[in-house]
C-alpha positions in Angstrom: 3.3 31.3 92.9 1.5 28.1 93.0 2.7 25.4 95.5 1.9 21.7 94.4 0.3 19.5 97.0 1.0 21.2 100.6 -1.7 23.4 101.8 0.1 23.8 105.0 3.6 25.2 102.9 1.3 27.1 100.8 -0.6 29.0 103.4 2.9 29.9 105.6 4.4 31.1 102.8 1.9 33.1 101.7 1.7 31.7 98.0 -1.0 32.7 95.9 -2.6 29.1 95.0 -2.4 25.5 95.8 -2.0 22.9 92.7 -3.2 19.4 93.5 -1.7 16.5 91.1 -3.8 14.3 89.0 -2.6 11.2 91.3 -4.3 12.9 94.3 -6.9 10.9 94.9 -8.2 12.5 97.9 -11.5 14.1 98.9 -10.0 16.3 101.5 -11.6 19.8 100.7 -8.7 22.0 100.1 -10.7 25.2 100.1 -11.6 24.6 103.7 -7.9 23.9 105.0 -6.6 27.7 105.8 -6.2 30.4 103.7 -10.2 31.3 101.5 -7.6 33.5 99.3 -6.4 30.2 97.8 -6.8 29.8 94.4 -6.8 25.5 93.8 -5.3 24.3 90.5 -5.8 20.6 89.5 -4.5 18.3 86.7 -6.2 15.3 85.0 -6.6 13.1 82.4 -9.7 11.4 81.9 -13.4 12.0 82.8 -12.8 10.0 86.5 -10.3 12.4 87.8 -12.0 15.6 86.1 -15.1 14.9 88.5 -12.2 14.2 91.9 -10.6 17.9 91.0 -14.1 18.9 91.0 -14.6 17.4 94.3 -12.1 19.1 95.5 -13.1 22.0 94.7 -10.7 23.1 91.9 -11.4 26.0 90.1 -9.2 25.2 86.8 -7.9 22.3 85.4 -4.9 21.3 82.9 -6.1 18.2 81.2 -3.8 16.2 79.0 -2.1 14.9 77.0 -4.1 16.8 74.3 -1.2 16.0 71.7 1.2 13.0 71.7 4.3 13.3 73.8 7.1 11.1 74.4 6.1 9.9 77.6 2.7 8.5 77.4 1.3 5.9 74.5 -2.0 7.5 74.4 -3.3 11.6 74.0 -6.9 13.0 74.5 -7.3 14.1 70.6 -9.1 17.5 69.8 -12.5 15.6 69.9 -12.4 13.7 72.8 -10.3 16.9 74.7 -13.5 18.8 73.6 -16.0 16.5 75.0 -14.2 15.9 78.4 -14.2 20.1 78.2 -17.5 20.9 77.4 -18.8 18.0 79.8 -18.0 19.6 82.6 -19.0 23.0 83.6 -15.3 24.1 84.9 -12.2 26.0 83.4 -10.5 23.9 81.5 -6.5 24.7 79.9 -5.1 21.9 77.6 -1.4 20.8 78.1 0.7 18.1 76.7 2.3 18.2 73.1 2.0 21.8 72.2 4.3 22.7 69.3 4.8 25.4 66.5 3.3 22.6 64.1 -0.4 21.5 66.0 -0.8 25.4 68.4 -3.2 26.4 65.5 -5.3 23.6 66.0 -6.2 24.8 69.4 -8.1 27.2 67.9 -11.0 24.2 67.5 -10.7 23.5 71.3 -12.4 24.1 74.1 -9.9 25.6 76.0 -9.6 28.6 78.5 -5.8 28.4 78.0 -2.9 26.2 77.4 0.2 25.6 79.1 3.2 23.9 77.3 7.2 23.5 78.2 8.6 23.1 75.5 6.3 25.7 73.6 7.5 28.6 75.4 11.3 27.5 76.1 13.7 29.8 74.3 14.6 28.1 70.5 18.7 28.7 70.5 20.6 32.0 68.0 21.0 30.6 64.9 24.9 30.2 64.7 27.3 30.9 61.9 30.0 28.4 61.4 33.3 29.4 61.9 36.3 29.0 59.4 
């Protein structure tokens, strides 16, 4: 279990990781608040807030959008995913837009995983009509 953005929540209950938001901005260190056991989980999307998770000591990232999704105008791309990916020397899992129709194109990314919503959500019995 993962807590997002409360060391202090994460450490009393015990959870097995801390995940810091992209709009986190801070340079607190979270590896030095509490628990070493920690594991810290950022997200970000561009090269700027790649290097803050870094900073902050992150030991995988979720960068995205690498697909487009509904909610932003822009998406990373496979190429420009894979240069933000092999830039930095950190683990890096792709998120945003991940669907039956672009998961095989994941294949040409640099990825150490992928996380997607709507990928994994359970696709409804096929129902026969009534008469």
């Amino acid at each position: 279990m993962f807590i997002s953005n409360d060391i202090k929540l994460a450490v009393k209950i015990k959870a097995d990781g801390i995940y810091i938001p992209s709009f986190n901005k801070s340079y607190v260190n979270f590896n030095s608040l509490g628990n070493k056991k920690l594991l810290i989980i950022g997200s970000a999307h561009n090269q700027k807030e790649i290097k803050n998770k870094i900073d902050q000591k992150c030991k995988a990232i979720f960068l995205s959008p690498i697909f487009p999704i509904v909610k932003s105008k822009t998406n990373l791309g496979i190429h420009k995913f894979n240069l933000l990916s092999r830039a930095n020397k950190i683990h890096i899992f792709a998120l945003g837009g991940i669907n039956n129709k672009n998961y095989l194109k994941l294949k040409i990314a640099k990825i150490d995983g992928f996380g997607g919503f709507n990928f994994f959500k359970k696709k409804p019995a096929y129902k026969r009509p009534v008469f």
